[in-house]
C-alpha positions in Angstrom: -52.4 -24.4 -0.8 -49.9 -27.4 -1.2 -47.4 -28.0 2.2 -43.7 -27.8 1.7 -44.3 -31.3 3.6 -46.7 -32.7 1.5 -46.0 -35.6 0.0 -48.0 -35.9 -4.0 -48.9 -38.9 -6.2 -47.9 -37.9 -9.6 -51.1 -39.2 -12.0 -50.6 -37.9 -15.1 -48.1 -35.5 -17.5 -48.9 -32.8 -19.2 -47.0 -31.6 -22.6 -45.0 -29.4 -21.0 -43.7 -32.4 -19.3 -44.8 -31.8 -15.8 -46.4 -33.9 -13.3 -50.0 -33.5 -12.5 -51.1 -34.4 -9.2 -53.8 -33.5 -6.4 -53.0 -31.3 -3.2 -55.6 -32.9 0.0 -57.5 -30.4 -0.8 -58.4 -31.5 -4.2 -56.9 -28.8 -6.1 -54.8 -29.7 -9.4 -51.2 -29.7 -8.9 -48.5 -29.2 -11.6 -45.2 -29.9 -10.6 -42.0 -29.6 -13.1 -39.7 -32.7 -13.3 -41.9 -34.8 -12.0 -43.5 -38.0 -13.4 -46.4 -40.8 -13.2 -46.0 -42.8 -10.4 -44.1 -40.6 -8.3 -44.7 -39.4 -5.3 -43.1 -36.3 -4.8 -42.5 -33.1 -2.2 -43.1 -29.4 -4.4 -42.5 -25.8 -3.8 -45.3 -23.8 -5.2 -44.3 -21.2 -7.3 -47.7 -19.8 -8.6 -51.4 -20.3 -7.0 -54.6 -19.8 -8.9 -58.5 -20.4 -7.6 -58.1 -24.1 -9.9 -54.8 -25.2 -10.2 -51.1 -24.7 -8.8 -47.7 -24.9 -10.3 -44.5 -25.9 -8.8 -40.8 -27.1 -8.5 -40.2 -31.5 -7.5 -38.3 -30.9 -4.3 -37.8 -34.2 -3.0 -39.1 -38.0 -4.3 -39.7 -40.8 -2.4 -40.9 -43.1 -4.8 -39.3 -43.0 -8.2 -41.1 -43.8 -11.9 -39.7 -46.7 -14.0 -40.2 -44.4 -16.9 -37.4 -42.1 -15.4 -33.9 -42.0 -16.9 -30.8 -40.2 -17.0 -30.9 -37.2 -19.7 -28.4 -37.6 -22.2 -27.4 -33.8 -22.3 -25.5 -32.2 -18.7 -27.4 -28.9 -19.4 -30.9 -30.4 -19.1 -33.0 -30.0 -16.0 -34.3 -28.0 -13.0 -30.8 -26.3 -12.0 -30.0 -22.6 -12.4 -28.9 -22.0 -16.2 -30.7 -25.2 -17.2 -31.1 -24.6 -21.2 -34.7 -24.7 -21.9 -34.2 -26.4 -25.0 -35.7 -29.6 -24.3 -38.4 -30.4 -21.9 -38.5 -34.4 -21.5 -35.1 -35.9 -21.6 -36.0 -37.2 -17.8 -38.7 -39.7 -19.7 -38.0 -42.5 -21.8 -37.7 -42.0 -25.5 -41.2 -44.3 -25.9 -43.0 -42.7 -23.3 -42.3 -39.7 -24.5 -44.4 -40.9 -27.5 -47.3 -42.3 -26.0 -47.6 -38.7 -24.7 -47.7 -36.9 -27.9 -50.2 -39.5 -28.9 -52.2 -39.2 -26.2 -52.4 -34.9 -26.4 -53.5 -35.7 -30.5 -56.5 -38.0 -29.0 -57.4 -35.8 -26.2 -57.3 -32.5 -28.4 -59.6 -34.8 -31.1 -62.1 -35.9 -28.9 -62.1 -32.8 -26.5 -62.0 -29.9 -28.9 -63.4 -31.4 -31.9 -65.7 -34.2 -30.9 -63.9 -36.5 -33.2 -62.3 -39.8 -32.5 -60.3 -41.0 -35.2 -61.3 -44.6 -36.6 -57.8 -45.4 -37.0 -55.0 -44.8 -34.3 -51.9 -44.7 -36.5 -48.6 -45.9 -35.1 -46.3 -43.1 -34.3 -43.5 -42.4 -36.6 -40.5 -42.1 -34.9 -36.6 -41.8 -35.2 -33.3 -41.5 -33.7 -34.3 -39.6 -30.5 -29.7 -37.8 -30.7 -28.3 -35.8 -33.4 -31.4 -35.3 -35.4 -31.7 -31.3 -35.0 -30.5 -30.5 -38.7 -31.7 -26.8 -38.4 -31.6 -24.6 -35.4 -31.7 -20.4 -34.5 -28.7 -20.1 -31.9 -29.0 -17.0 -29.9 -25.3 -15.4 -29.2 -24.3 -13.1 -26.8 -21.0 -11.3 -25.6 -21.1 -11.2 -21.9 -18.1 -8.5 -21.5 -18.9 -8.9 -17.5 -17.5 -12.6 -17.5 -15.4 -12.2 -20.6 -16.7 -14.9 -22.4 -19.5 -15.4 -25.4 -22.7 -17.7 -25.0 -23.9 -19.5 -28.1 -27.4 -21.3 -28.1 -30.2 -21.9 -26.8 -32.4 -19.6 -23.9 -32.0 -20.7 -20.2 -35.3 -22.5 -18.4 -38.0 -19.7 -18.9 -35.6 -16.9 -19.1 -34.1 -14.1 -21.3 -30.5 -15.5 -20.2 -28.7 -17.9 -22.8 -27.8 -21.1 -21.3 -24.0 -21.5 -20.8 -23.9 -24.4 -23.5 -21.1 -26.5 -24.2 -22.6 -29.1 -25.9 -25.9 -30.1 -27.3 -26.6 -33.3 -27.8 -29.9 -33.1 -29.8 -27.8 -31.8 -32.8 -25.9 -33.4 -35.4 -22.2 -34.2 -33.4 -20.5 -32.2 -35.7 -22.2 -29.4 -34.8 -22.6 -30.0 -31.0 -18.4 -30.0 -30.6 -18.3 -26.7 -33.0 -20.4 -24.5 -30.0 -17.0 -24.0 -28.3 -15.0 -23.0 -31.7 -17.7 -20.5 -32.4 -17.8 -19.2 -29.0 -13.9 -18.4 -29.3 -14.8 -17.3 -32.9 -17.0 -15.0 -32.0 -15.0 -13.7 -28.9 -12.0 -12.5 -31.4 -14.3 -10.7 -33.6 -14.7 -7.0 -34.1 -18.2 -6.7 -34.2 -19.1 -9.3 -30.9 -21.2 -7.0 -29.7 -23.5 -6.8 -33.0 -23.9 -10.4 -33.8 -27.2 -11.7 -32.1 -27.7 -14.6 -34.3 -26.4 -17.7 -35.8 -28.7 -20.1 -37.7 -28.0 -23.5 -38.6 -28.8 -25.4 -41.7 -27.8 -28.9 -42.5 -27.8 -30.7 -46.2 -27.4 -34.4 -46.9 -24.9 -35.1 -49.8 -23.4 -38.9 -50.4 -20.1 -37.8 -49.5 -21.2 -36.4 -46.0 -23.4 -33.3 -45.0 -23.1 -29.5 -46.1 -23.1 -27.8 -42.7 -24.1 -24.0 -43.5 -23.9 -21.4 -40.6 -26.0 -17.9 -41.5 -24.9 -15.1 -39.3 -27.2 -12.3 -38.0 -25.1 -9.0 -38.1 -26.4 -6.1 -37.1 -23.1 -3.5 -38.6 -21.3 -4.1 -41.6 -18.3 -7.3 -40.8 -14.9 -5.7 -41.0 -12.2 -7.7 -43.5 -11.0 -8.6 -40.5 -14.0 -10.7 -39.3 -14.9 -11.8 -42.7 -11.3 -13.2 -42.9 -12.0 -14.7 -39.4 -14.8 -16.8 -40.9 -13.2 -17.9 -43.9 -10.1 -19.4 -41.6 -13.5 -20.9 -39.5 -15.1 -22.4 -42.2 -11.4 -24.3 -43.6 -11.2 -25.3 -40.2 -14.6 -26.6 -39.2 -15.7 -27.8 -43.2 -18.8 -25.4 -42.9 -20.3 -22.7 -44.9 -20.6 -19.1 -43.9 -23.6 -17.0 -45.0 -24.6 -13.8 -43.8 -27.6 -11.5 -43.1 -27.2 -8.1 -42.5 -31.5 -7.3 -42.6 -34.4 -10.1 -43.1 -34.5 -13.6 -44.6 -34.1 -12.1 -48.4 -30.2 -10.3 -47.8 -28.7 -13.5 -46.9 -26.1 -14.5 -49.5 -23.2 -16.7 -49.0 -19.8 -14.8 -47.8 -17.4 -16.5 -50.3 -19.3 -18.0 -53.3 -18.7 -21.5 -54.5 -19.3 -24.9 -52.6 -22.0 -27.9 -52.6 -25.4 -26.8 -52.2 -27.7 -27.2 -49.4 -29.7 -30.1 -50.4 -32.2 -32.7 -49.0 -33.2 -36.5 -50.6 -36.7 -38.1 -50.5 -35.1 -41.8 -51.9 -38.2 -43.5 -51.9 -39.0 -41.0 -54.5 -35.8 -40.3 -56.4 -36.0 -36.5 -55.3 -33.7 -34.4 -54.3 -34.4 -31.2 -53.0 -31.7 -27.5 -53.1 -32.5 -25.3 -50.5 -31.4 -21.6 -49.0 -30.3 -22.4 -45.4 -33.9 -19.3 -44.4 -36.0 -21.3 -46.3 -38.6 -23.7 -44.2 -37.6 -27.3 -44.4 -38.4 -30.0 -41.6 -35.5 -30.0 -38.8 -35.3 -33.9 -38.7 -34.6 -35.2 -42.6 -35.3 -38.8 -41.3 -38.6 -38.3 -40.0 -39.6 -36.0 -42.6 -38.9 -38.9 -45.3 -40.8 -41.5 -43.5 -43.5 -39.1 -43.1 -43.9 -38.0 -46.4 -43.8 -41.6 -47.4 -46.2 -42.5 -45.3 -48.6 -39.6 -46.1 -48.5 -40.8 -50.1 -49.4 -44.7 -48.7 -52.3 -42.9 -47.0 -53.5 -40.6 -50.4 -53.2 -43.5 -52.5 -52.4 -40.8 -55.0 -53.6 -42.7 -58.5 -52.5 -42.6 -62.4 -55.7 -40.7 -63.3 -56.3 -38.4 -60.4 -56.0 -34.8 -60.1 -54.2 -33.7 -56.3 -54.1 -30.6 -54.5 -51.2 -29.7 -52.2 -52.1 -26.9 -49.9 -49.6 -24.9 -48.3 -46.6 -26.7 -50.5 -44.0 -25.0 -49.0 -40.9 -26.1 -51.5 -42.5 -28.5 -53.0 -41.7 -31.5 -50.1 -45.3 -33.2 -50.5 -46.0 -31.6 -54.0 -43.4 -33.5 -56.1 -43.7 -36.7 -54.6 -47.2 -36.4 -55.5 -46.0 -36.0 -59.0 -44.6 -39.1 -59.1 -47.8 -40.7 -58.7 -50.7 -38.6 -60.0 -51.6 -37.5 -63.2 -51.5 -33.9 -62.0 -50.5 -32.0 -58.6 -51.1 -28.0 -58.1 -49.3 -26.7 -55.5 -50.7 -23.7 -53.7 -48.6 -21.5 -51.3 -48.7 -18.1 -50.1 -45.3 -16.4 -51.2 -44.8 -15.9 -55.1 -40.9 -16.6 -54.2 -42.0 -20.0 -52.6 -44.0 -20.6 -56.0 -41.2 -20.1 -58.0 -38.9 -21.9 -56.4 -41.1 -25.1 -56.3 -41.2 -24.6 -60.3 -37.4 -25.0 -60.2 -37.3 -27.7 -58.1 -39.9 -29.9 -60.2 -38.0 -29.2 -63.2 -34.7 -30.1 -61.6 -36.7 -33.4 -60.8 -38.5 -33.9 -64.3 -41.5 -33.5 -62.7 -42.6 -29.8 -64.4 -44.9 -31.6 -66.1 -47.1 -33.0 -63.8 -46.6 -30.6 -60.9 -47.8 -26.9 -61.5 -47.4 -24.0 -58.6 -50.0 -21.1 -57.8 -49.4 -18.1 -55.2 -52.4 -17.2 -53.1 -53.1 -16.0 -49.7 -54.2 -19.5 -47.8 -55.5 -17.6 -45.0 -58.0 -15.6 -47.4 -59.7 -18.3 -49.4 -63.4 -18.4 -50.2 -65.8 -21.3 -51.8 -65.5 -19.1 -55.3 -61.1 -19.8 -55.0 -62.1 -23.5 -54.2 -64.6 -23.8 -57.6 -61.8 -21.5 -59.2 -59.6 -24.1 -58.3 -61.2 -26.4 -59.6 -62.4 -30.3 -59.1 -59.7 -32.6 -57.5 -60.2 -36.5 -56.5 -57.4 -35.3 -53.0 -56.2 -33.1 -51.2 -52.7 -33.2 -48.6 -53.0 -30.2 -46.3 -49.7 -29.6 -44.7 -50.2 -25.9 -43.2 -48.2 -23.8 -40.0 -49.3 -23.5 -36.9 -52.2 -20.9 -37.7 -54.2 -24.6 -39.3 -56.0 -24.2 -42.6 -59.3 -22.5 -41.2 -60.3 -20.4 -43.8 -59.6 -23.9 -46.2 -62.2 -26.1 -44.8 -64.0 -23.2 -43.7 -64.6 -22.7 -47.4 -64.9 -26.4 -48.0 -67.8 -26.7 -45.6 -69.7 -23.8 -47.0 -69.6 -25.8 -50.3 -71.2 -28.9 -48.4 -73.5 -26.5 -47.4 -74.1 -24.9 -50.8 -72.9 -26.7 -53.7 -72.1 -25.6 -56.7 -72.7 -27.1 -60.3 -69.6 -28.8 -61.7 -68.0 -29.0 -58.3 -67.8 -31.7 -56.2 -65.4 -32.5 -52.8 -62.2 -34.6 -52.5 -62.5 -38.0 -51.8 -59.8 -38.0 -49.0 -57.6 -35.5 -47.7 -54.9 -35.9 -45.4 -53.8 -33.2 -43.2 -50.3 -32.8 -41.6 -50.2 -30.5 -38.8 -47.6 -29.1 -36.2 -50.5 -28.2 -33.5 -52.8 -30.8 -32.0 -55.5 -28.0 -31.3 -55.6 -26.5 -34.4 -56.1 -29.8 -36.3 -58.4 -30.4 -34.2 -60.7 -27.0 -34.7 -60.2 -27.7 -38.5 -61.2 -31.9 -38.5 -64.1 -30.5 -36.2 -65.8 -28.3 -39.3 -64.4 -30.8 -41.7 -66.6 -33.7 -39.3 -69.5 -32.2 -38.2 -69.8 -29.4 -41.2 -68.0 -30.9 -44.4 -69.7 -34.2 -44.5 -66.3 -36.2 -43.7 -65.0 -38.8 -41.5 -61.6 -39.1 -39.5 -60.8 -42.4 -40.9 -56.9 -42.2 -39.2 -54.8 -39.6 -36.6 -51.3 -40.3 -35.4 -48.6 -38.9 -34.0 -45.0 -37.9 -35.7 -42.2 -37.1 -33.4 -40.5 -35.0 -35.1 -39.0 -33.1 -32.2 -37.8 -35.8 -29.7 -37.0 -34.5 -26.0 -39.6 -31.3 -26.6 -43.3 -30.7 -26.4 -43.6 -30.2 -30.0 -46.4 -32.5 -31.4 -46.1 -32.9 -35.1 -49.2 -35.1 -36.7 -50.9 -36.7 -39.4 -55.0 -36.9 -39.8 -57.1 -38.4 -42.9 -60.6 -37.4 -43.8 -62.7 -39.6 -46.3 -65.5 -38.3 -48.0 -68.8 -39.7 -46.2 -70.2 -42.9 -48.5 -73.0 -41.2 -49.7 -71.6 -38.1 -50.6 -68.7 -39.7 -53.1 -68.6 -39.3 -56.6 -68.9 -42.1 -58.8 -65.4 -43.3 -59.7 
């Protein structure tokens, strides 16, 4: 077991941002808040027959990578928020790391090294956090209300006074809603408040839903409305799941995002699922048309098309996009927004169970030249499941996509999928980069095209 005395050299980082190192007795190391190149003292909090993990106690040699967080909550303290896990690295490094977990879960998991390394899309690394699920809490012991996000693996909110990963507005508003909350009647019954940001030309629509267990008083209701003249914001409240919430006072801009390279705009409830950074998501869905090559005469399939973010941009391009998603509500929506667009006649919407499918739903389907997969963290299994049984068994009248490209938030399930798609669906990973969607956390956002082996493509 690893010495309170002994000093480590840090050789690596894992995605949870800690230092990996070797003990003299060979035995892996992983020590939080510590980084390549370091050589460090730890305090072992947990020991296992492979591996142990623990705390950086003292550092003797520092990493050039190292820099100040930008947020006085971050780090290894007592009632650190456990928002954020790398704000100790620098923005670029941070990067190379999520890059480097896509590749190793690729070549590890899958067998599958990408002909292509894409660079990484990347953004502003502050302020980029245009949704997020605050946690609230009346502490009656200390008197006060906590609003945000959970302390360093704990159950306790972090004592938050500012958060620097979301938009400004919004980080100096966690103090007004802390006294907000404080004054109201039911403090005790409010365990949630969810934040939803929409870009308009004259400045964002900043929309605030709030969790409450009991019917709101007047009084409180009236307490939001003075809030929400105060702060510019929206109120919007759920009393049960996602489909009660309904705005408190009706009236207002909508909740709205813009894809400009496209001339789209998209409405949007402030439960639905959009992307949390509106910047990245519009270079990424740029990017991910460049790669489809989308063309005047082709037929696309967008599975798992959410509200329509990849679908109607597709539109724009091909001679025809379906959409597939899993929630009839989600389907009907998307119909609105490509008519809102002028796109209703290129774009068409199915409902279907994505995690159910079968080669007969793919023939069903029908024949199309691409597909974008862009599914949640569960991956698209039972997709190219099916999609390999085809290869394996074709069927008359059917034939493959030429090229799909897959967007994924988890490295390992992309990987399992672009292994059956390899080694099973007669493709090749032609191209795998990273997207950093969520700077400052492990999240690894992706993006992974498949062409159709040479011999195995249609004529065009």
């Amino acid at each position: 077991m690893t010495t309170r005395d002994e000093w480590l050299k840090v050789d690596a980082i894992d995605l949870e941002a800690q230092g990996v190192a070797r003990n003299a007795e060979g035995k892996v190391v992983f020590i939080e808040g510590a980084l390549p190149g370091e050589e460090v003292q730890v305090q072992v909090g947990r020991s296992k027959n492979a591996w142990e993990q623990g705390v950086m106690t003292a550092m003797r040699r520092e990493s050039s990578q190292r820099v100040r967080p930008g947020c006085p909550h971050f780090g290894l303290h007592p009632g650190a928020c456990g928002g954020c896990k790398m704000q100790h690295l620098d923005a670029a490094a941070q990067v190379a790391v999520k890059q480097r977990v896509l590749e190793d879960n690729l070549q590890h998991l899958a067998k599958v090294k990408p002909e292509q390394v894409l660079r990484p899309i990347e953004g502003p690394t502050w302020g980029y956090r245009y949704r997020a699920r605050l946690s609230v809490r009346h502490v009656a012991k200390k008197g006060t209300v906590l609003v945000g996000f959970h302390e360093r693996k704990s159950r306790y909110l972090a004592d938050m006074q500012v958060c620097p990963v979301l938009p400004p507005k919004m980080s100096a508003m966690l103090m007004p809603l802390r006294a907000l909350i404080g004054t109201m009647d039911q403090r005790d019954r409010l365990p949630q408040i969810e934040l939803a940001v929409g870009q308009r030309l004259e400045g964002p629509v900043i929309a605030l839903v709030l969790r409450h267990l009991e019917p709101l008083t007047p009084a409180d209701q009236d307490r939001l409305r003075a809030f929400a003249v105060a702060q510019g914001v929206q109120w919007w409240l759920q009393p049960k799941g996602p489909d009660t919430v309904h705005l408190l006072d009706e009236g207002g801009p909508e909740l709205a995002y813009a894809l400009p390279e496209f001339g789209i705009t998209m409405p949007f409830k402030p439960t639905d699922f959009t992307q949390v950074n509106h910047h990245i998501n519009s270079v990424l869905v740029g990017r991910a048309l460049r790669l489809l090559a989308p063309g005047r005469d082709q037929r696309v399939i967008d599975w798992f098309c959410g509200l329509g973010n990849f679908t109607l941009p597709i539109a724009t391009k091909a001679r025809e996009v379906l959409g597939i998603e899993g929630s009839e509500t989600l389907v009907q929506r998307s119909r609105e927004n490509a008519a809102r667009n002028g796109l209703a006649d290129r774009a068409s919407f199915a409902a279907r169970n994505l995690f159910e499918l079968t080669p007969d739903d793919l023939v069903a389907w029908g024949t199309a030249d691409k597909w974008l997969i862009d599914p949640p963290r569960e991956g698209a299994f039972a997709l190219v499941k099916a999609l390999a049984d085809l290869h394996e068994s074709p069927r008359e009248g059917w034939t493959p996509p030429q090229r799909i490209v897959y967007v994924s938030c988890n490295p390992s399930t992309l990987a399992r999928d672009a292994g059956l798609l390899v080694h099973q669906a007669g493709y090749r990973c032609s191209a795998a980069g990273a997207v950093n969607m969520f700077p400052h956390t492990a999240h690894v956002e992706s993006m992974a095209v498949f062409d159709l082996q040479t011999e195995l493509v249609r004529p065009t």
